[in-house]
C-alpha positions in Angstrom: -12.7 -6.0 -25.7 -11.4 -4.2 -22.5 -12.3 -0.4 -23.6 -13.7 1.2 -20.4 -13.0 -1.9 -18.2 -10.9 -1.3 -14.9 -9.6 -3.2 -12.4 -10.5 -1.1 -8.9 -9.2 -2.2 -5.7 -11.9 -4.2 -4.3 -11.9 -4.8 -0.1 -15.0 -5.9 1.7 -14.2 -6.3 5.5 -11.0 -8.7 5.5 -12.1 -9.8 1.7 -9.8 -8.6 -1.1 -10.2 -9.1 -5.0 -7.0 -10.5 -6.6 -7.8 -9.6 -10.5 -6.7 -11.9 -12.6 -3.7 -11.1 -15.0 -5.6 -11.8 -18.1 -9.0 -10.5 -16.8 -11.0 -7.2 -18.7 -11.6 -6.2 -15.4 -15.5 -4.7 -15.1 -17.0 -1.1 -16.0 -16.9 1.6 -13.0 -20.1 1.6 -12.7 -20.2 -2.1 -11.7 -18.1 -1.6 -9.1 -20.8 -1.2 -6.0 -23.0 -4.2 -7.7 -19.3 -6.5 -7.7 -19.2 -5.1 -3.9 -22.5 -5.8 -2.8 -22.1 -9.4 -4.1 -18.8 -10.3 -2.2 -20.5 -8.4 0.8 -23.5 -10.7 0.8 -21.8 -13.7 0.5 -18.6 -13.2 2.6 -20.7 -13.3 5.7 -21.3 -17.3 5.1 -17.1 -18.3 3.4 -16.0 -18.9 7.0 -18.8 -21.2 7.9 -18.9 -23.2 4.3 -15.0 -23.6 4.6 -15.1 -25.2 7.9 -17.9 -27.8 6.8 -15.5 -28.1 3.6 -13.1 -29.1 5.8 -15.0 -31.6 7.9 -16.0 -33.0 5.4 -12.1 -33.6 3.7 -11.5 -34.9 7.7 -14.4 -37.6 6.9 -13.3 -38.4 3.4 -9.4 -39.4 4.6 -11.0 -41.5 7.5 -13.6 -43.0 4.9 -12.8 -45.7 2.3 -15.4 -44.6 0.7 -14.7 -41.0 -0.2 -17.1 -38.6 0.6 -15.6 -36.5 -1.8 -16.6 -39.2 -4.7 -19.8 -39.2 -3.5 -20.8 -36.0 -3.8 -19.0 -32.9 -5.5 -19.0 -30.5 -2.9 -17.7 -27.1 -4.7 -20.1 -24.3 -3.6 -21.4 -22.3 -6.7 -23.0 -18.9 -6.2 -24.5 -16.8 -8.6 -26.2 -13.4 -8.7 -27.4 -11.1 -12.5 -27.8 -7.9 -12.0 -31.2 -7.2 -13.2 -31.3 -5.6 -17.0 -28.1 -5.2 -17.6 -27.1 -8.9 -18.8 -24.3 -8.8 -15.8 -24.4 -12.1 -14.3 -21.4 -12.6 -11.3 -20.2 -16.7 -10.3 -18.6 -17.0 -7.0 -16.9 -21.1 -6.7 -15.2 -22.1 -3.9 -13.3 -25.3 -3.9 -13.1 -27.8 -1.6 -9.9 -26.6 -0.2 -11.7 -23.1 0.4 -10.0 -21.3 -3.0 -12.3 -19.0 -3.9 -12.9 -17.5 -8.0 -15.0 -15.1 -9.3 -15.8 -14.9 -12.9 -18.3 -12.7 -14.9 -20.9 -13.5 -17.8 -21.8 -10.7 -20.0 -25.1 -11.8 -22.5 -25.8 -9.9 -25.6 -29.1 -10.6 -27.0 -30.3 -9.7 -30.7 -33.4 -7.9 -30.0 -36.2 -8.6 -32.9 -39.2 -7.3 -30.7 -40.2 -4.0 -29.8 -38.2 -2.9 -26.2 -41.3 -2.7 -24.5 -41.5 -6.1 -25.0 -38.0 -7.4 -23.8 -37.5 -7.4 -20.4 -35.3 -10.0 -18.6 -31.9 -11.1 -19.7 -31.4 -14.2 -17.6 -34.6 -16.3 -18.2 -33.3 -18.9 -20.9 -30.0 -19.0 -21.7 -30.6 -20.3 -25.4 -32.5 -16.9 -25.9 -29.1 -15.3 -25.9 -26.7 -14.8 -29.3 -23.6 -14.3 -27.4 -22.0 -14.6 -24.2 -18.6 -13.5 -23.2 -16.8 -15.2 -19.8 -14.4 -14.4 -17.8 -12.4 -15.2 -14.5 -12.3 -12.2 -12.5 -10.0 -12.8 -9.9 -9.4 -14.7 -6.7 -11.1 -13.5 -3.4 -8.6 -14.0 -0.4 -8.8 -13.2 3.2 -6.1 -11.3 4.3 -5.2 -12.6 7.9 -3.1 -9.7 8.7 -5.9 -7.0 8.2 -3.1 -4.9 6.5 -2.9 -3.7 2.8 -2.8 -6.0 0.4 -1.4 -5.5 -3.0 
């Protein structure tokens, strides 16, 4: 399954990719579409963490949990566009962050010209392989990371 994967180093601002022992990794030439995705969303982590955490402050003061009440893990998502690439971003209430990433196969019975999107309905698909990425971290120190 991992022939031609790789795990590059991955560093957007002071945003690293841990990769996952057990991950594939991704193909090279994902590697600027992984970037833009972590680009695009690392510009709103800070501010979703800090309302993560105001709303953990509320939940201890609370009997009744706000945390029970509503399931606030953030859940971002982004295919790349006809390649049946899709990337998940989750970030847990205490502001760990995973990526994972969905690759769909379809069995094609119609003429090309006639198949077009990947994503539309998932139960179009005849397989679908997942799997956890890594961790993205924020390196406080702004040094290398390993």
């Amino acid at each position: 399954m991992s022939k031609g994967y790789e795990k590059p180093r991955i560093k957007i601002g002071n945003y690293y990719l841990r990769w996952h022992d057990k991950s594939c990794g991704i193909y090279p030439k994902e590697r600027i579409e992984l970037e833009r995705f972590i680009k695009n969303i690392s510009f709103y982590l800070n501010s979703i963490y800090q309302l993560f955490k105001n709303l953990e402050k509320q939940s201890s003061r609370n009997k009744n949990s706000v945390k029970e009440q509503i399931f606030p893990d953030l859940h971002v998502s982004r295919s790349i566009r006809n390649q049946g690439i899709k990337y998940d971003l989750y970030m847990k209430l205490d502001g760990s962050t995973f990526i994972d990433r969905t690759e769909i196969l379809e069995v094609i019975s119609e003429p090309l010209e006639k198949v077009n999107k990947f994503f539309k309905n998932y139960s179009d698909c005849s397989l679908c392989f997942k799997w956890r990425l890594g961790e993205l971290l924020f390196n406080r120190a702004g040094g290398p990371q390993t």
